[in-house]
C-alpha positions in Angstrom: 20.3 -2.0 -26.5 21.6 -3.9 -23.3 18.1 -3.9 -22.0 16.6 -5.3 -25.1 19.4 -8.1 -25.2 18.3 -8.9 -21.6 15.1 -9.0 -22.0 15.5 -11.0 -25.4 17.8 -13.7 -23.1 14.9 -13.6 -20.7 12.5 -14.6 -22.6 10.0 -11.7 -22.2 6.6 -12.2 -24.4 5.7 -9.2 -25.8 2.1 -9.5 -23.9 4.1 -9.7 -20.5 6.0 -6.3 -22.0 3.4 -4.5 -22.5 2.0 -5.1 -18.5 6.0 -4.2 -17.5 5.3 -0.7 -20.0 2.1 -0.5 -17.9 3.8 -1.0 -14.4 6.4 1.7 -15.4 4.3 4.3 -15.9 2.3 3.7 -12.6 5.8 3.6 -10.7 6.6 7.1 -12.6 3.7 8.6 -11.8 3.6 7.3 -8.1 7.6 8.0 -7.2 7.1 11.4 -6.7 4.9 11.2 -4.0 6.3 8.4 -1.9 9.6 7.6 -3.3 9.3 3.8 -4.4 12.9 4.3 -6.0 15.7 6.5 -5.6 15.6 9.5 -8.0 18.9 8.5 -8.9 18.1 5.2 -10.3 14.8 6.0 -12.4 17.6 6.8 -15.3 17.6 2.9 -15.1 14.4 1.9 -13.6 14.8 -1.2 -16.1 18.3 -2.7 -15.5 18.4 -1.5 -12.2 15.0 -2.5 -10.9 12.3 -4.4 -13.4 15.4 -6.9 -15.6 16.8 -7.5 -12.1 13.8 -8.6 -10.9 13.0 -10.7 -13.7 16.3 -12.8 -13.5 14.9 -13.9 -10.2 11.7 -14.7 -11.3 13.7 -16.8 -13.9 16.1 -18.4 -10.8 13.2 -21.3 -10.1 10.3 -23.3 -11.4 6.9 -21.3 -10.9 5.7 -22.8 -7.4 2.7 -23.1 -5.8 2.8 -20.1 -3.9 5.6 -17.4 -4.0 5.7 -15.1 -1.0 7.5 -11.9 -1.6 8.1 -9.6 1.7 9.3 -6.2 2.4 8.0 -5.3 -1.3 8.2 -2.0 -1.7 8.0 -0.5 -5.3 7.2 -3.9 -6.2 10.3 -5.6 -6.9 10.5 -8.2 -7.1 7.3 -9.3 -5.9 5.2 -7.2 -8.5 7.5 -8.3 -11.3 6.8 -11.9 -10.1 3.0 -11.2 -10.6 3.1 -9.7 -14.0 5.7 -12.4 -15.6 3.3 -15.4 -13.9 0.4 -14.3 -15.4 0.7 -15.4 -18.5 3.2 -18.4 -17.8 2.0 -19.5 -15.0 -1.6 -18.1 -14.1 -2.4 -20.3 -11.1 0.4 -19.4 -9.3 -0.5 -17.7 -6.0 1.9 -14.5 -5.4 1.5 -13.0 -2.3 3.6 -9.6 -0.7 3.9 -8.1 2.5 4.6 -4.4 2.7 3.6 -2.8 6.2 4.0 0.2 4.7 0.3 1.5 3.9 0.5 4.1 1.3 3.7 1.6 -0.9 0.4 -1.2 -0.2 -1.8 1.0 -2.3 0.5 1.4 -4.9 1.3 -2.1 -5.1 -2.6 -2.9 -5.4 -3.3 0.1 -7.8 -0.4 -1.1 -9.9 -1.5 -4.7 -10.0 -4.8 -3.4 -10.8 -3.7 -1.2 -13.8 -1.6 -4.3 -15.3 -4.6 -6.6 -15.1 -3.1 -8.9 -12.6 -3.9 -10.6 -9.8 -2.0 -10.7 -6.0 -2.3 -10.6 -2.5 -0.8 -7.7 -0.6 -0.8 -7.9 3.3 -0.2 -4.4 4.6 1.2 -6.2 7.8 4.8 -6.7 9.4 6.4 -9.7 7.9 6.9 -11.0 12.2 3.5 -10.6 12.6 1.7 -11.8 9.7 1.0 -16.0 10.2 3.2 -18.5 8.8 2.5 -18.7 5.3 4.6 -21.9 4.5 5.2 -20.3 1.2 7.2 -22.7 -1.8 9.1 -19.5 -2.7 10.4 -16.6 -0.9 12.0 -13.5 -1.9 13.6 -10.2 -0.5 15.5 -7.5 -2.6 17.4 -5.0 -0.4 15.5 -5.4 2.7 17.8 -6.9 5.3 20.9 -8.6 6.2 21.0 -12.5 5.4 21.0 -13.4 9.0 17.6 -11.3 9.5 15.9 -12.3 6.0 16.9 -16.1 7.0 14.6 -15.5 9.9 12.0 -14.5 7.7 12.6 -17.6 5.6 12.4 -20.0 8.7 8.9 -18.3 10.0 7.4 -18.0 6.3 9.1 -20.8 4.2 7.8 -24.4 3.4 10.1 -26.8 4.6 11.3 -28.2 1.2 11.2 -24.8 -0.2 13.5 -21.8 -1.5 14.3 -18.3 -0.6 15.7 -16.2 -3.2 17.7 -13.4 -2.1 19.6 -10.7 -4.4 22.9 -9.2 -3.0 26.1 -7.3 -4.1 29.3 -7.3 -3.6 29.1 -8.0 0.3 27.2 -11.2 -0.4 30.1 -13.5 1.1 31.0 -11.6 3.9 26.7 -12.3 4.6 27.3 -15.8 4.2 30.3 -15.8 6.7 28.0 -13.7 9.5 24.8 -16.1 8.7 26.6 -19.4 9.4 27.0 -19.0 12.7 23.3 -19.0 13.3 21.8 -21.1 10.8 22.3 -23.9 8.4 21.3 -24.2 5.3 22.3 -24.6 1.7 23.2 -21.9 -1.3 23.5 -21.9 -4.6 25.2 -18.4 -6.0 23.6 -17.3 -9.5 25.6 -14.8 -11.2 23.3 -11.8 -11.8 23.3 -10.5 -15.5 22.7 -6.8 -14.1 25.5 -6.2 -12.0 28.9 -7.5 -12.2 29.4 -8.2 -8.7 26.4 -9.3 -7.3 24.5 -12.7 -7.6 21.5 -14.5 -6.6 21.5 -16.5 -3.6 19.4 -19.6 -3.7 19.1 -20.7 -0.3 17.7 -24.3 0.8 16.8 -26.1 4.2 17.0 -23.3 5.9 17.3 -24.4 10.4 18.6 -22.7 13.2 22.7 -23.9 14.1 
């Protein structure tokens, strides 16, 4: 029921639904092998993983080109590509997962949902600036690291998107004292203590 009421305050279309049903059972049929998600979080893959993604699809306009790195099982990068194919087809959505074998599953799953993106099977250092509108990372680094990330791979006017939990101020604290920018905290609506942090003008202190 508390899924449903998400994805109801969302704003899911029922055609976007069907590609999330679609993604699911390519990520249940993958996990096994390489371990996308923990085991103990497939009881709620959707909360957990594909609604939490979703709310930070949701956090900005759709951009030019969103850049998703470290991607993983797809979130929230994949998620990014199923909800902007319908609302906002031209958008380009690129991720960048070194790890070969999660880069095949991203492409087979983005294949299987009848969507479109570009996955670089590179290291995020190495790959060329990508001057990106939108960035996002969802558990791959501390703030200082991903803020590195942001400076090599963001567009100067644009926004990184970065979810966190409960340690998300003490981040802030640690990332002031090498860079400046500014934040906005959004509230998650998946977990109590964590939020959203929407990070601006991103420059070395």
């Amino acid at each position: 029921m508390r899924e449903q009421n998400l994805l109801a305050q969302l704003n899911v279309s029922r055609e976007t639904m069907e590609r999330l049903e679609i993604f699911e059972q390519v990520l249940l049929k993958w996990n096994p092998k390489i371990n996308l998600v923990s085991r103990a979080s497939l009881n709620n893959l959707w909360t957990r993983h594909i609604i939490d993604s979703i709310q930070v699809y949701r956090s900005v306009e759709a951009p030019d080109h969103w850049l998703d790195i470290g991607s993983g099982g797809g979130f929230p990068g994949l998620i990014v590509g199923i909800m902007a194919a319908e609302e906002a087809p031209n958008v380009v959505v690129t991720l960048i997962e070194s790890d070969q074998r999660k880069s095949v599953f991203l492409r087979t799953a983005a294949r299987e949902c009848g969507i479109k993106i570009n996955v670089l099977s590179e290291r995020i250092e190495q790959v060329e600036r990508l001057a990106a509108n939108v960035l996002s990372a969802r558990a791959l680094a501390d703030l200082n690291t991903l803020l590195g990330f942001a400076d090599h791979h963001l567009d100067p006017d644009g926004i990184a998107l970065f979810p966190k939990g409960v340690t998300w101020r003490k981040e802030l604290e640690e990332a002031r004292q090498n860079w400046r920018f500014e934040v906005d905290p959004i509230k998650s609506l998946t977990e109590p203590d964590a939020v959203i942090l929407k990070v601006r003008g991103v420059a070395r202190a």
